[in-house]
C-alpha positions as CSV (number, residue, x, y, z in Angstrom):
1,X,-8.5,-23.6,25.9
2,X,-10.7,-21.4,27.3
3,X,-8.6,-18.2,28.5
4,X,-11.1,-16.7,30.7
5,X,-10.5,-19.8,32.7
6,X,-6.5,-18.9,32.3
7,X,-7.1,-15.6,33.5
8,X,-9.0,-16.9,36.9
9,X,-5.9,-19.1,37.1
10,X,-3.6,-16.1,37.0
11,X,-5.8,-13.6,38.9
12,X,-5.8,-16.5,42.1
13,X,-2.2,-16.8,41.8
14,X,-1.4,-13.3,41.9
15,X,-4.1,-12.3,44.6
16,X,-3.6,-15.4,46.4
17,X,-7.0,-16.1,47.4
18,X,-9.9,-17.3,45.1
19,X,-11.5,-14.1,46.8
20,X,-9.5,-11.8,45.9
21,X,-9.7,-13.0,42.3
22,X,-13.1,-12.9,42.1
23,X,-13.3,-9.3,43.5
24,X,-10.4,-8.6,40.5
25,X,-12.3,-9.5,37.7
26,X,-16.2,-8.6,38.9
27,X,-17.2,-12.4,39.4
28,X,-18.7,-14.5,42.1
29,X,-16.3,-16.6,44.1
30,X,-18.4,-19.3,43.2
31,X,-18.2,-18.6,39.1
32,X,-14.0,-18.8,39.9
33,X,-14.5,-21.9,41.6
34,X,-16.2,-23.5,38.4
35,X,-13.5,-22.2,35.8
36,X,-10.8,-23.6,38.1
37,X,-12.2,-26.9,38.2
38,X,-13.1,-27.1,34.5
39,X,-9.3,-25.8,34.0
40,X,-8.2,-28.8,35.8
41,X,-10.1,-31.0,34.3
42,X,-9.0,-30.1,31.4
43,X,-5.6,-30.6,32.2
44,X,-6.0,-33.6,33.5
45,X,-4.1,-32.2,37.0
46,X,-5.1,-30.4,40.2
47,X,-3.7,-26.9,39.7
48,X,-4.3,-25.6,43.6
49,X,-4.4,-27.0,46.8
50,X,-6.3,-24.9,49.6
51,X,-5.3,-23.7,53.1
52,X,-6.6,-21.5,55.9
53,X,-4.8,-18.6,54.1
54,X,-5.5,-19.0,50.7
55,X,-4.4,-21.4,47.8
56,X,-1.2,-22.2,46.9
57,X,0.1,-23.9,43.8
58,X,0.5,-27.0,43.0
59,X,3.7,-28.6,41.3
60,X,1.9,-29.1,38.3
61,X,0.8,-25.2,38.9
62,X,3.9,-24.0,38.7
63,X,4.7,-25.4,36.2
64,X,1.8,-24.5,34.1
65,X,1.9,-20.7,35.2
66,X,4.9,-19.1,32.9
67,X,2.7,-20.8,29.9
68,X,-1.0,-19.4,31.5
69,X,0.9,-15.5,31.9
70,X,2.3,-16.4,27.8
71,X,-1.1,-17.3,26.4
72,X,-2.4,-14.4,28.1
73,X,0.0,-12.0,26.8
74,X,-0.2,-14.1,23.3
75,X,-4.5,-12.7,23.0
76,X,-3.2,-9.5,24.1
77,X,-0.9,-9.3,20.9
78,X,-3.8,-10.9,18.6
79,X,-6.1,-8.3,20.0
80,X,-3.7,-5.3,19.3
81,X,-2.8,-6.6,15.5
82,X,-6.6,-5.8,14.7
83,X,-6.1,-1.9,16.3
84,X,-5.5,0.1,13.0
85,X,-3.2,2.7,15.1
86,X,-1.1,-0.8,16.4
87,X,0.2,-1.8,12.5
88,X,1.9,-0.3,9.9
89,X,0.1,1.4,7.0
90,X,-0.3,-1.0,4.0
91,X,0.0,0.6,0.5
92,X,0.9,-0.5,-3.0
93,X,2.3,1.5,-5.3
94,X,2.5,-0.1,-8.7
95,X,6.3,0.4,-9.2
96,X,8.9,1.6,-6.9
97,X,10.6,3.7,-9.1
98,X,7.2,5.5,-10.8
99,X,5.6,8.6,-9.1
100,X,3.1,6.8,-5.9
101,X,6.3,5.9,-4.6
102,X,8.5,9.3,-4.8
103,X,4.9,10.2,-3.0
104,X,5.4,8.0,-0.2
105,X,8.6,8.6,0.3
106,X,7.6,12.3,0.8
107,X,5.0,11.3,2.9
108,X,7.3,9.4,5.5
109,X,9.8,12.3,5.4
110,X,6.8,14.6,6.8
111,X,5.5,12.4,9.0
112,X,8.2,10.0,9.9
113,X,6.0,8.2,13.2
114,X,4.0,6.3,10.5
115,X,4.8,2.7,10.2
116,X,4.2,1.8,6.5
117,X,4.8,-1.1,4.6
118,X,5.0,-0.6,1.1
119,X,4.1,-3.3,-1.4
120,X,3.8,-3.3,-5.3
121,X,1.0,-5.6,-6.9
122,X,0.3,-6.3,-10.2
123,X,-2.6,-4.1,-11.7
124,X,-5.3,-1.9,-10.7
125,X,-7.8,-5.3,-10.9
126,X,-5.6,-6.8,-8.0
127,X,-4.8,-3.7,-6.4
128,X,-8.8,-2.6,-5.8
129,X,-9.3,-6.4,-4.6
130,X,-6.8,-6.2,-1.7
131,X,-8.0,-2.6,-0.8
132,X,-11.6,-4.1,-0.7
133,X,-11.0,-7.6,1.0
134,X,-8.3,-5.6,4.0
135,X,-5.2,-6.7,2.5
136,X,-4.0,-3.6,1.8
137,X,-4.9,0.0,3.5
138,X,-5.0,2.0,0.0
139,X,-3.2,1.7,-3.2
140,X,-2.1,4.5,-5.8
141,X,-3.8,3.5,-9.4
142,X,-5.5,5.0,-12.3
143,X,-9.1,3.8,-11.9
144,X,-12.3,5.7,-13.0
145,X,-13.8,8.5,-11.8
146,X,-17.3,7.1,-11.7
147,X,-18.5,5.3,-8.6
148,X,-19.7,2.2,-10.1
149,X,-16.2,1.6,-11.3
150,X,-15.1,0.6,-7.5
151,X,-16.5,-1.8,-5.4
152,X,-18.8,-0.8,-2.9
153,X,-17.4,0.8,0.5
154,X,-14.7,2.0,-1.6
155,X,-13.6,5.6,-2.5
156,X,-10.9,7.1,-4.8
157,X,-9.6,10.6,-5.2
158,X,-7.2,12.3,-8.0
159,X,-4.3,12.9,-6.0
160,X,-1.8,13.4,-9.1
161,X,-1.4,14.3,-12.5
162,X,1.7,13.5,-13.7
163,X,3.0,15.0,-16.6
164,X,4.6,11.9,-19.6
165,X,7.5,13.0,-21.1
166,X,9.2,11.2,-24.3
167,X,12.8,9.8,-23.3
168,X,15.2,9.4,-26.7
169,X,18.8,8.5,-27.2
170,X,21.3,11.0,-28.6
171,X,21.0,9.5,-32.5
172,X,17.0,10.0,-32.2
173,X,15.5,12.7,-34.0
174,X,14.0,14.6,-32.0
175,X,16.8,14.4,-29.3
176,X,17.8,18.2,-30.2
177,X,14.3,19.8,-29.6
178,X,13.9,20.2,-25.7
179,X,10.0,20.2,-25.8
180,X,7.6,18.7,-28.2
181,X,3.8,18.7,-29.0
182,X,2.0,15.2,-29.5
183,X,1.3,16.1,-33.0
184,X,5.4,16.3,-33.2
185,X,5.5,12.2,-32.6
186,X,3.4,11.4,-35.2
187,X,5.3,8.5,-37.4
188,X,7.9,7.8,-34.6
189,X,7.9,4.9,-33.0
190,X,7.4,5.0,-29.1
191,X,8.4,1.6,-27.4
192,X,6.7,0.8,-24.8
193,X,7.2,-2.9,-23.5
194,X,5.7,-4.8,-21.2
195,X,1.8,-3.4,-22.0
196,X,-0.1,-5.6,-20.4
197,X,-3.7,-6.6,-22.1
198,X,-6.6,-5.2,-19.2
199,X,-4.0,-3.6,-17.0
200,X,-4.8,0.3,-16.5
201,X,-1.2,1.8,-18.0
202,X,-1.9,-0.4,-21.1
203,X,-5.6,1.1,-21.2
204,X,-4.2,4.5,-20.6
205,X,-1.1,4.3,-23.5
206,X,-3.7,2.9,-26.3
207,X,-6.2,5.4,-25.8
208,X,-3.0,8.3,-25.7
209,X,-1.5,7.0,-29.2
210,X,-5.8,6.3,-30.4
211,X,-6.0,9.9,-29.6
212,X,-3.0,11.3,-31.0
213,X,-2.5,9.0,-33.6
214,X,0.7,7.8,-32.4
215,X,2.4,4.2,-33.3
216,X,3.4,2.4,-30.0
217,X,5.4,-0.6,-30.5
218,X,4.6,-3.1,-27.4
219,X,6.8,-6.1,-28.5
220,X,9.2,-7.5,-26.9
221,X,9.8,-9.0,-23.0
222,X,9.7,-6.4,-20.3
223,X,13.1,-7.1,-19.0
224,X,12.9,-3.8,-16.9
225,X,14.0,-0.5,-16.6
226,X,18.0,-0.9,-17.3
227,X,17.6,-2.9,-20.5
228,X,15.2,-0.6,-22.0
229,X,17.4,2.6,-20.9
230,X,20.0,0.3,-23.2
231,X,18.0,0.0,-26.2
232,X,16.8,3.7,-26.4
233,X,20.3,4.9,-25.9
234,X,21.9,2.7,-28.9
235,X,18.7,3.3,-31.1
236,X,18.1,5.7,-33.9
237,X,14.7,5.5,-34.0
238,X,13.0,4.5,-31.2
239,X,11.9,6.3,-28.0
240,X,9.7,5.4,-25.3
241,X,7.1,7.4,-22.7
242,X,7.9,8.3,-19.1
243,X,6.4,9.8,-16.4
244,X,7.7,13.1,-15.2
245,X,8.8,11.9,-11.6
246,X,9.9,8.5,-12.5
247,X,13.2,7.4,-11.0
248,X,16.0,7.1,-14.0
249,X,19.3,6.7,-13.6
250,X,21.8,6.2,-16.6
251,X,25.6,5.4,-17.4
252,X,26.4,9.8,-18.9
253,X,27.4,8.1,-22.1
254,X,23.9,7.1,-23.0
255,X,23.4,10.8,-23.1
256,X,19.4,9.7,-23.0
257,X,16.9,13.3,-23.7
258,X,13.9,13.8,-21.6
259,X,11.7,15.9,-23.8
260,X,8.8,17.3,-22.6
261,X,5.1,16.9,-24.0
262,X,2.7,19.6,-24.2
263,X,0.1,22.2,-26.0
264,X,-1.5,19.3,-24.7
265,X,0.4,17.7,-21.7
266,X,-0.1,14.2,-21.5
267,X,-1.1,13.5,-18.0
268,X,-1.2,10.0,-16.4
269,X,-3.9,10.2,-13.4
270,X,-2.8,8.5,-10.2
271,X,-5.9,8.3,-7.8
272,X,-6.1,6.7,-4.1
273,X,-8.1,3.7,-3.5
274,X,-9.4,3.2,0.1
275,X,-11.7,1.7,2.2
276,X,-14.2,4.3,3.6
277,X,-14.3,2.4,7.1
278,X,-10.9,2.0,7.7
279,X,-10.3,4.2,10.5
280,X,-6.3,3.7,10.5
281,X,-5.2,7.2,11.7
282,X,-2.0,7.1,8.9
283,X,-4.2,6.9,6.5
284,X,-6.4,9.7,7.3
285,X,-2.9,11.5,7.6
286,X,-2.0,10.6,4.2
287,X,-5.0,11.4,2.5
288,X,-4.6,15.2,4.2
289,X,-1.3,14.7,3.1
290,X,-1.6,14.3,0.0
291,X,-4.6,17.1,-0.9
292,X,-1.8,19.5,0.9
293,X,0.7,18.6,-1.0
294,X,0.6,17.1,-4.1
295,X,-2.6,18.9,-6.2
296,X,-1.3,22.3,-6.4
297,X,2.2,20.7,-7.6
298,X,0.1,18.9,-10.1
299,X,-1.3,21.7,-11.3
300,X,1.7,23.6,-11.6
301,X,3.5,20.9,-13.5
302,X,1.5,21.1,-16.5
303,X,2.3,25.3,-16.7
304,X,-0.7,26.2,-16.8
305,X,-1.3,24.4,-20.6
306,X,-3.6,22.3,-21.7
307,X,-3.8,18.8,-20.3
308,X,-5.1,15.1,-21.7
309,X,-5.9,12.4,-19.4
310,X,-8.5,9.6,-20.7
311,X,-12.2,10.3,-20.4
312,X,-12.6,7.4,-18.6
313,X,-10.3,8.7,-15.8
């Protein structure tokens, strides 16, 4: 249907001359004339009936009016959906218990006007997709620092470097020592399920234990966080990698050690992914946001030590 046709409909009816409506929307009286009558014929039905002072409806214009002022109300929704400052912020954050969305969460605290909708997909593969295609405003991943490793019209910055720590049970080890070097895990085991082949925490763990020398053990389902909290807890000999500001919460008897890592510190580099044209004014808050915020905390977290990340981050 064609709308600007609607709109002559609605602009006669609420001037109540086909005048007046053409003086409304900058048209010649003749130009309304024509949309009105391809309007009707459309409809099949005469939508006005004409009088010394002006035009009046119809029955079949009345009844046809609520539904003309709906579909004109309906484009003016469309047409606001596609204003960035009219929608929520879209940003994935590959697990909602890992640091992105502790980051978030700060973010909304400080600027709690945004809209955001949150969203976790799979790996940094899908995640740079959506952020390229529109699906997504930005998305927290570990991706490389080189420009040809994003898409075109894409950009990424460091925004954190968070410190991995090695999480034992109470029979482990090393569960009495409250900081350890990586040298210090060599011929321990370090579960890790649920390392995915080609997704970028699986690249980031086999190129910390190639480096190292450490044996990770990815076998096994990734049932999730409470079922691995189980195992490391009843174990003797297993332990497993997490990141400084992931979420954890355990029954006290586990009595589960979080040991730090350093002399170097293991650092897993979350970046931001965006879309250089997107001109949505919460994400230009975040990304201010975040280089505020969250570098100098990174920096402080590793104490001023050494830090490893992978070259190709």
């Amino acid at each position: 249907m064609d709308l600007d046709a609607v709109r002559t409909f609605v602009a006669i009816v609420d001037g109540g001359r086909f005048q007046e409506a053409a003086f409304e929307l900058s048209i010649t009286q003749q130009a309304v004339s024509k949309r009105i009558a391809a309007l009707e014929r459309e409809l099949g039905v005469a939508l006005f009936t004409r009088n010394p002072r002006g035009a009046r409806l119809t029955v079949d214009g009345r009844a046809f009016l609520p539904h003309a002022r709906d579909l004109l109300a309906a484009q003016a929704r469309a047409f606001a959906s596609l204003r960035p400052e009219n929608r929520p912020l879209r940003v994935d954050v590959i697990g909602r218990y890992l640091a992105p969305a502790a980051l978030m969460r700060e973010f909304h605290r400080a600027h709690a006007e945004a809209e955001l909708d949150v969203v976790t997909l799979f790996d940094a593969t899908a995640a740079v997709a959506a952020v390229a295609s529109g699906a997504i405003d930005a998305a927290f991943r570990a991706v490389g620092r080189s420009p040809d490793a994003l898409p075109d019209g894409l950009a990424a910055a460091r925004v954190l470097d968070e410190p991995v720590h090695l999480l034992v049970g109470p029979r482990h080890p090393l569960a009495d020592v409250r900081a350890a070097t990586p040298e210090t895990l060599v011929g321990h085991t370090i579960w890790m399920p649920g390392l995915v082949a080609g997704s970028e925490w699986a690249a980031y763990y086999d190129d910390l234990a190639a480096h190292f020398g450490l044996t990770l053990d990815g076998s096994g389902p990734n049932f999730g966080l409470e079922p691995l909290l189980d195992k490391i807890a009843a174990s003797a000999g297993l332990a497993t990698f997490v990141g400084a500001q992931t979420y954890l919460v355990w029954p006290s008897d586990y009595d589960l050690r979080r040991i730090v890592v350093h002399d170097p510190t293991p650092v897993y580099p979350h970046s931001l992914v965006w879309r250089r044209n997107n001109a949505h004014p919460a994400l230009a808050a975040l990304r201010e946001h975040l280089g505020a915020a969250v570098r100098p905390r990174s920096d402080a977290a590793a104490e001023g030590g050494a830090v490893w990340a992978p070259a190709w981050a």
